[in-house]
Backbone as CSV, one residue per row, in Angstrom:
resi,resn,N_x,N_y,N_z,CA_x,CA_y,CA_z,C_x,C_y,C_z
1,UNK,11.534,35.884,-21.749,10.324,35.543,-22.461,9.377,34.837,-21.492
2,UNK,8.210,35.506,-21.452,6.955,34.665,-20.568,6.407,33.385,-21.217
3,UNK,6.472,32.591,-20.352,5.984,31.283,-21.059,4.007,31.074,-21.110
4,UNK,3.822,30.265,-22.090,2.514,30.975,-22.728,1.663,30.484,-21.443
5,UNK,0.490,30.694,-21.312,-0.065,30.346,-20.001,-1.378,28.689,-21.080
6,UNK,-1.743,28.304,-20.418,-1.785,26.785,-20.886,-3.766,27.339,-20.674
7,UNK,-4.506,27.051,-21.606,-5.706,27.047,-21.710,-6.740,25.188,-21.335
8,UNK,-7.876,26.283,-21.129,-8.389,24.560,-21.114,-8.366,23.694,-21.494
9,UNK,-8.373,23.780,-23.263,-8.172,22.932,-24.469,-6.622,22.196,-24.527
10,UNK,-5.686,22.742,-23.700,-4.484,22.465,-23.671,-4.456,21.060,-22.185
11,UNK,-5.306,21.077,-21.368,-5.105,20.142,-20.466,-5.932,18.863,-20.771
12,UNK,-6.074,18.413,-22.072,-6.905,17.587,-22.423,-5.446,16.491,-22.621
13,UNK,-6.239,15.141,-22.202,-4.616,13.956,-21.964,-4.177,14.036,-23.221
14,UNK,-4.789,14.316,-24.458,-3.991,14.302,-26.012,-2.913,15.472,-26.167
15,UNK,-3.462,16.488,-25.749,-2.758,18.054,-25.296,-1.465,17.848,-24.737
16,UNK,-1.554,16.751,-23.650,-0.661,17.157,-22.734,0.750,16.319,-23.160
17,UNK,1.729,16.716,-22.966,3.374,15.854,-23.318,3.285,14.599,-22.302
18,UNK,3.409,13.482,-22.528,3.670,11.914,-22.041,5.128,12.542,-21.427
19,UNK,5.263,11.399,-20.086,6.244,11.631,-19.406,6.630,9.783,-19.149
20,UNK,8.032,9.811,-18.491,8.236,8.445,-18.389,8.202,8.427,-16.778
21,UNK,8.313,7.319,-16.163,8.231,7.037,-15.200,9.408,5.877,-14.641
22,UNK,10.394,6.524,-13.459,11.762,5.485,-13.330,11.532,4.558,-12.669
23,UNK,11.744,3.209,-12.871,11.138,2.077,-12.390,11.696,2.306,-10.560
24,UNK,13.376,2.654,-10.752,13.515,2.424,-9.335,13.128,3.317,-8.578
25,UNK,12.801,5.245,-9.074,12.501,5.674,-7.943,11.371,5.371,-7.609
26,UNK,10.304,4.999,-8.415,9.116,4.118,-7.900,8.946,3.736,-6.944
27,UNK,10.016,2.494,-7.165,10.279,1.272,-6.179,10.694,1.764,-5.028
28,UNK,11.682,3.093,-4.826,11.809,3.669,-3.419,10.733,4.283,-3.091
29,UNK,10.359,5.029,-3.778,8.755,5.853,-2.936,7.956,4.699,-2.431
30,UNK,7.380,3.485,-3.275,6.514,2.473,-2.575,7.062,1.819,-1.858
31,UNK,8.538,1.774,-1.199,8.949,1.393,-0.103,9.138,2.117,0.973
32,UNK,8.928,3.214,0.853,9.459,4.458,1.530,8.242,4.736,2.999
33,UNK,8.679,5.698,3.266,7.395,5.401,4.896,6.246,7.023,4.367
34,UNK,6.597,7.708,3.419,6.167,8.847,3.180,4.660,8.613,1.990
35,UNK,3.546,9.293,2.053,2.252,8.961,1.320,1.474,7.829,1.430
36,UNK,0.366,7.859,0.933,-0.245,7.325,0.641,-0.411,6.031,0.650
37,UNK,-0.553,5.100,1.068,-0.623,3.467,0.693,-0.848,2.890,-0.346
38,UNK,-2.046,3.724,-0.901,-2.337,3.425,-2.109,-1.486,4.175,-3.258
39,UNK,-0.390,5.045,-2.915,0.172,5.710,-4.123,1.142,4.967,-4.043
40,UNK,2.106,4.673,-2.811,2.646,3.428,-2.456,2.805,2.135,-3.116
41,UNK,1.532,1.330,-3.018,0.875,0.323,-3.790,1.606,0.492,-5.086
42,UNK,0.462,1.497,-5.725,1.091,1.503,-7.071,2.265,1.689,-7.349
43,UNK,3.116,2.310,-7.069,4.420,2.773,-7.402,5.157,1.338,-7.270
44,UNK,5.189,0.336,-6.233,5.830,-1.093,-5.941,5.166,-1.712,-7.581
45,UNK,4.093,-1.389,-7.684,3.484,-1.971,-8.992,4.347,-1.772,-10.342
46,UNK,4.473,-0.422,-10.507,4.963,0.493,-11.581,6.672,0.086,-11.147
47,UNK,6.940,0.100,-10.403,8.636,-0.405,-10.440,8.902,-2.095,-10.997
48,UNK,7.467,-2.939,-10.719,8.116,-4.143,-10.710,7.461,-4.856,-12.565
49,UNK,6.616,-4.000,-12.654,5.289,-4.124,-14.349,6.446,-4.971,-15.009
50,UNK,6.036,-6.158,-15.874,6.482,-6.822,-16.841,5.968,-7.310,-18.012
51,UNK,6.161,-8.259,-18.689,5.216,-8.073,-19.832,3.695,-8.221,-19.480
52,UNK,3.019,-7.459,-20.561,1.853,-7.508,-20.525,1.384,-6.574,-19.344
53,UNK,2.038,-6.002,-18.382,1.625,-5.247,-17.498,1.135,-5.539,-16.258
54,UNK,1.493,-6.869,-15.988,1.986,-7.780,-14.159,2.850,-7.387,-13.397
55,UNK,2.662,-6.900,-12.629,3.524,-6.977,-11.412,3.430,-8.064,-10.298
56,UNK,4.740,-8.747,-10.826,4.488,-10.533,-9.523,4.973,-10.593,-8.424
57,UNK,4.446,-10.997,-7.402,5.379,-10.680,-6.220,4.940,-12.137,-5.159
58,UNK,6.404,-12.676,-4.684,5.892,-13.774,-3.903,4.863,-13.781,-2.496
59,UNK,4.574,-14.814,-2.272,3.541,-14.967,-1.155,3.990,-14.327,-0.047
60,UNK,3.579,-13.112,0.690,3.962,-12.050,1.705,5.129,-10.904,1.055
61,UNK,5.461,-11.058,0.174,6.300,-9.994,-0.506,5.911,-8.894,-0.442
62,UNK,4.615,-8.373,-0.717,3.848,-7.044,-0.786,3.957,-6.583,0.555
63,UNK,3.135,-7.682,1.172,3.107,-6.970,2.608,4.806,-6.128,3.557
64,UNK,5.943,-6.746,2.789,7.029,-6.441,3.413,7.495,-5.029,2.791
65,UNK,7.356,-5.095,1.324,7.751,-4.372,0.565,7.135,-2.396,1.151
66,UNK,6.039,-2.819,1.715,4.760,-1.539,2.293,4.665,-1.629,3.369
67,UNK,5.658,-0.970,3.918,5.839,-0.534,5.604,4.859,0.418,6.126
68,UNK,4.823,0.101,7.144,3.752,1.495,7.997,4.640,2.034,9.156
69,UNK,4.262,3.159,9.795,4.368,3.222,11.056,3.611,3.105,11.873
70,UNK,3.598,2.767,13.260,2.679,2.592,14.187,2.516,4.340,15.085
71,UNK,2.115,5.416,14.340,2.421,6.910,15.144,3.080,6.829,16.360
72,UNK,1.714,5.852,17.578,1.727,5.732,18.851,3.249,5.840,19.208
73,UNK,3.617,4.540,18.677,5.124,3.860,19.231,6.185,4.248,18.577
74,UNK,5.925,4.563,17.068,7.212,4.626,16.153,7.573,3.409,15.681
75,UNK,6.725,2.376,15.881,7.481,1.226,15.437,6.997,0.641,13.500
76,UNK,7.528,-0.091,13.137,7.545,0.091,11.839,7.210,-1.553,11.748
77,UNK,5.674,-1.252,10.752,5.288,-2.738,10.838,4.559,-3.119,9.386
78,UNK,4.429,-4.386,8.767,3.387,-4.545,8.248,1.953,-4.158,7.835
79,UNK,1.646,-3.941,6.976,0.160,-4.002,6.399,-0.220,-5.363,6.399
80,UNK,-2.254,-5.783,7.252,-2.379,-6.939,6.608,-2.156,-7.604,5.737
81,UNK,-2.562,-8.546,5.197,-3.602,-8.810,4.167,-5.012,-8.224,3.701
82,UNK,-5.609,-8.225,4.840,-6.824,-7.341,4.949,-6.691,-5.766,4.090
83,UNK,-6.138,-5.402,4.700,-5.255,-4.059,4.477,-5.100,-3.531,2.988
84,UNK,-4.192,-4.956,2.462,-3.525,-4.928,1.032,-4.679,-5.027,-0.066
85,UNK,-5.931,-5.855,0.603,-6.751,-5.784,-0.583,-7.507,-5.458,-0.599
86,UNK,-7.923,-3.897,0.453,-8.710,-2.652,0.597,-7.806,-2.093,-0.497
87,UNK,-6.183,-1.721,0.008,-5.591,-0.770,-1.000,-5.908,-1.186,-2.259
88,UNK,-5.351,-2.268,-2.291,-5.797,-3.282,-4.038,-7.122,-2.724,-4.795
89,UNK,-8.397,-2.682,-3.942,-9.465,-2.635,-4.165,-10.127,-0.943,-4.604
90,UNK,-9.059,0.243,-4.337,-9.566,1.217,-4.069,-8.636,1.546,-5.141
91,UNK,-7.565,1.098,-5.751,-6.499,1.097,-7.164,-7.783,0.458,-8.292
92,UNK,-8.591,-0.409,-7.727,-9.165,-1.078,-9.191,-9.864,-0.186,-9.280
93,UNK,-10.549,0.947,-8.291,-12.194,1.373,-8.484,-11.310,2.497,-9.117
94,UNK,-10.482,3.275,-8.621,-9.695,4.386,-9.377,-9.419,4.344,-11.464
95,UNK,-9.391,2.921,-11.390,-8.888,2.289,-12.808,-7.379,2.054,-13.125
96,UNK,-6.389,2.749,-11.994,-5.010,2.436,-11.701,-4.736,0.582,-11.910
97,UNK,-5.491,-0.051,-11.620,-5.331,-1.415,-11.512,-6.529,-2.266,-12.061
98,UNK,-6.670,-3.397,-12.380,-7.442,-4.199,-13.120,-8.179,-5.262,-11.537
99,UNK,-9.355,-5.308,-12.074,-9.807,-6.035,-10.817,-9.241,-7.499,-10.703
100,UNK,-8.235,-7.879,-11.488,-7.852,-9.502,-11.734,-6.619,-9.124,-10.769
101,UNK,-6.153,-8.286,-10.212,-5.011,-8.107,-9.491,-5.514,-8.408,-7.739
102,UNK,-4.481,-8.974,-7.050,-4.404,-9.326,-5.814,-3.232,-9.166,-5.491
103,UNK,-2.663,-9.606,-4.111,-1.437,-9.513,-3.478,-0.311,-10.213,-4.028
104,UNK,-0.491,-11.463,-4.908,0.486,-12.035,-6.048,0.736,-11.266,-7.047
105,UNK,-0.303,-10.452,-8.043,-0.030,-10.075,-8.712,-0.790,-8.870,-9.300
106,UNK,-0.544,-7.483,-9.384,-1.047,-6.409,-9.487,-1.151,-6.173,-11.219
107,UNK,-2.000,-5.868,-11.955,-1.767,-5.579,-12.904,-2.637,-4.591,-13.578
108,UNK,-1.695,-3.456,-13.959,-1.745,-2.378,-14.713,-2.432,-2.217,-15.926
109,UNK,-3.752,-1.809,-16.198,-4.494,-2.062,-17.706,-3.152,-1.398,-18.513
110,UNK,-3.537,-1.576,-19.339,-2.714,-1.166,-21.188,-2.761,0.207,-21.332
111,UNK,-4.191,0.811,-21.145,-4.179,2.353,-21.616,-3.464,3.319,-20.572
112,UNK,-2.744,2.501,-19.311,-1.864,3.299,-18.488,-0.353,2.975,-18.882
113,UNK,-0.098,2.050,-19.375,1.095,1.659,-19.505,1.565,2.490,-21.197
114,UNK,2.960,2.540,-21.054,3.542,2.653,-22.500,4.770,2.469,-22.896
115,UNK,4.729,1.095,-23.053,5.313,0.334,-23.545,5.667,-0.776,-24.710
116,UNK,6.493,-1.016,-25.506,6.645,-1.994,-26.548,5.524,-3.174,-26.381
117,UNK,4.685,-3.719,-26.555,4.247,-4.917,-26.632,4.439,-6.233,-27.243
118,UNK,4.785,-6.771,-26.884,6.085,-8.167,-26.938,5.528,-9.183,-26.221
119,UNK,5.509,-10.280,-26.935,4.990,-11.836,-26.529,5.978,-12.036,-25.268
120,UNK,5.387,-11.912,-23.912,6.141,-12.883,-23.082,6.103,-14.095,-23.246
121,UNK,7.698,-14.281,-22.738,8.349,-15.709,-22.887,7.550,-16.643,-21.809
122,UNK,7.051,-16.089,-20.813,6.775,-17.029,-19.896,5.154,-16.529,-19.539
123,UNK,4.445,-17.398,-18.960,3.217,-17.009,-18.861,3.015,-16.280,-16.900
124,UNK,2.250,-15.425,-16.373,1.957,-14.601,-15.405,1.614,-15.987,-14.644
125,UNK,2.852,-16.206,-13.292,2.649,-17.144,-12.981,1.118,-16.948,-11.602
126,UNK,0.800,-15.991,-11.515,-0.552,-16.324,-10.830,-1.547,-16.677,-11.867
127,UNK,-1.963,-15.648,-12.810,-3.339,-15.250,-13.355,-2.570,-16.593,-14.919
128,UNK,-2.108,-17.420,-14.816,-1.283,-18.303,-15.658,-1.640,-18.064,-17.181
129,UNK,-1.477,-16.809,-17.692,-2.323,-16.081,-18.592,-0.812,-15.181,-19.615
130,UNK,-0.761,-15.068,-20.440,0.008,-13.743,-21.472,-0.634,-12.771,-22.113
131,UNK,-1.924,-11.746,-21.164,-3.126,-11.639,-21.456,-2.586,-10.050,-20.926
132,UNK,-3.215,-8.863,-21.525,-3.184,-7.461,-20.823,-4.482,-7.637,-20.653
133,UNK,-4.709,-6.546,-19.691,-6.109,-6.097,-19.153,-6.205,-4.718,-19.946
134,UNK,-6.986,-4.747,-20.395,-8.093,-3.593,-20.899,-9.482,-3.031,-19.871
135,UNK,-9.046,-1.930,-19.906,-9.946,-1.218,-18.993,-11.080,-0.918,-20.230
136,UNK,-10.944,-0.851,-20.699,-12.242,0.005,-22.183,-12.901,-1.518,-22.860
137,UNK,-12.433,-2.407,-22.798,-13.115,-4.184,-23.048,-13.599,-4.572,-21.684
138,UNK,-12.982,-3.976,-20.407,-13.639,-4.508,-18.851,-13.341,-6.080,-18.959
139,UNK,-11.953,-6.207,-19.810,-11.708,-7.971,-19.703,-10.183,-8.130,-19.969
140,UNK,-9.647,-9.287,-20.383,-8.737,-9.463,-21.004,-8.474,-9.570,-22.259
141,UNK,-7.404,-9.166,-22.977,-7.219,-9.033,-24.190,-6.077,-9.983,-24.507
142,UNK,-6.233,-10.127,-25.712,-4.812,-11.016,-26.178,-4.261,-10.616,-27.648
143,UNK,-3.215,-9.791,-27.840,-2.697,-9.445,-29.000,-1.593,-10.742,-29.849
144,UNK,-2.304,-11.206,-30.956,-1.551,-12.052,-31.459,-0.060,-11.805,-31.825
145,UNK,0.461,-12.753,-31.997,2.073,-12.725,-31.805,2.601,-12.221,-32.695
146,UNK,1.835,-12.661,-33.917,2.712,-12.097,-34.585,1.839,-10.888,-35.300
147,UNK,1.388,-10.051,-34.594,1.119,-8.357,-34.803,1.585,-7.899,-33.534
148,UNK,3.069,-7.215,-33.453,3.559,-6.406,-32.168,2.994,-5.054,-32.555
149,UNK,2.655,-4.518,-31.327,2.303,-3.070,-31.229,2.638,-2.415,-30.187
150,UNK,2.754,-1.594,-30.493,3.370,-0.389,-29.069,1.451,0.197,-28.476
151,UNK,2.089,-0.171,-27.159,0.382,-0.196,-26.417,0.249,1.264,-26.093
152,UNK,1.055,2.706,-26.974,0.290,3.916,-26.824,-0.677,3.754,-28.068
153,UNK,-0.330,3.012,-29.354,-0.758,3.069,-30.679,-2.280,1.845,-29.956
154,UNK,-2.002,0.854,-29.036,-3.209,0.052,-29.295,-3.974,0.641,-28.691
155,UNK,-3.924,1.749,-27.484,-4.697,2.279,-26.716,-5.394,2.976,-27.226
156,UNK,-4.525,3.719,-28.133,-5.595,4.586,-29.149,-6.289,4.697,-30.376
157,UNK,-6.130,2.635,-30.667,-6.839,1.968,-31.872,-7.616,1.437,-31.206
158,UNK,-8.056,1.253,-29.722,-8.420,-0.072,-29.134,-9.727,-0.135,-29.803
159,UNK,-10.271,0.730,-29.820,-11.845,1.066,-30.125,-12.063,0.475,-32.158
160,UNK,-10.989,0.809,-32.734,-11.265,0.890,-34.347,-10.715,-0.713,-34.115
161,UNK,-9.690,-1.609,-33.300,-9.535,-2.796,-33.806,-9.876,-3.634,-34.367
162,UNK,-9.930,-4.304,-35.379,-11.122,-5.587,-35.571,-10.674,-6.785,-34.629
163,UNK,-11.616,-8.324,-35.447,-11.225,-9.514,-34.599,-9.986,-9.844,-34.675
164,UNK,-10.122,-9.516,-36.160,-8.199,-10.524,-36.464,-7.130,-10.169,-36.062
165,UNK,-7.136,-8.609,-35.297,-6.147,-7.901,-34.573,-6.380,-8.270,-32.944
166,UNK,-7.028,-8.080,-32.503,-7.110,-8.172,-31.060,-8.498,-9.244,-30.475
167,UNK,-8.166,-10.464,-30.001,-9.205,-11.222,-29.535,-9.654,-10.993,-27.682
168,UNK,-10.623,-10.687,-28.153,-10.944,-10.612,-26.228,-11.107,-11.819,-25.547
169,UNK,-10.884,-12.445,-24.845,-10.703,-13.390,-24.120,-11.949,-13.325,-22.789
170,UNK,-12.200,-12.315,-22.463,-13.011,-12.057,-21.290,-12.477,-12.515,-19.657
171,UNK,-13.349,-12.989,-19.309,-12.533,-13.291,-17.584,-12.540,-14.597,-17.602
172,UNK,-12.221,-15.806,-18.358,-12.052,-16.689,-18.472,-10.736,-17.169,-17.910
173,UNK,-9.991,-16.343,-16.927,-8.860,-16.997,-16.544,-9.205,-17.097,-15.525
């Protein structure tokens, strides 16, 4: 049996089947010496995401975690700083990443993630916040505690929410 051939109307993101994503092979590709820096980046991101959609990482952690090679020599070195928050910077303009993310802490808006949404226990020890980023508010959001939602359902209420469901917070952190 030929499988049906997929029309335009069919490659629309509602069209298309959701896939999951394995935290650790992630975590090996963005450690790995193969692609992109910036696909890299993200993937260290997407392996390490916790509540609310942070990825925390201690002071020089990133930089170790994202090896390079040096062609010339073969030798295997570091990314600046400099470096990390070009890549950083070229993830926010993409919309892969929220512009509140830096080399402590990368974080993933909501309408990429899909996942349970659940009050973290502890607050994002950079951005000292229990706050998702919303790419479609261009701020932070804060879902009260006691309304849990699964962030494919808020992504695709974000727009119909009222106040008493979702308070925007803005860049006040």
């Amino acid at each position: 049996m030929k499988p049906k051939p997929l029309s335009k109307s069919s490659w629309k993101p509602s069209a298309l089947p959701w896939w999951q994503l394995r935290r650790g092979a992630a975590g090996d590709i963005g450690r790995g010496m193969f692609g992109s820096p910036d696909l890299r980046l993200w993937m260290l991101a997407a392996s390490r995401v916790g509540g609310y959609g942070h990825a925390c990482f201690d002071p020089g952690e990133l930089a170790t975690l994202l090896p390079k090679v040096v062609h010339r020599t073969g030798e295997v070195e570091t990314y600046s700083e400099r470096n990390l928050r070009r890549f950083i910077a070229r993830l926010v303009d993409a919309g892969a990443l929220s512009p509140a993310s830096n080399t402590r802490c990368l974080v993933i808006p909501i309408e990429i993630l899909d996942a349970p949404l659940a009050a973290p226990r502890v607050s994002c020890p950079e951005h000292r916040c229990r706050h998702v980023w919303s790419t479609r508010l261009q701020g932070w959001a804060q879902v009260k505690a006691d309304r849990s939602l699964d962030l494919e359902e808020l992504a695709a209420r974000l727009d119909e929410l009222n106040e008493s469901e979702l308070v925007s917070v803005g860049d006040r952190i």
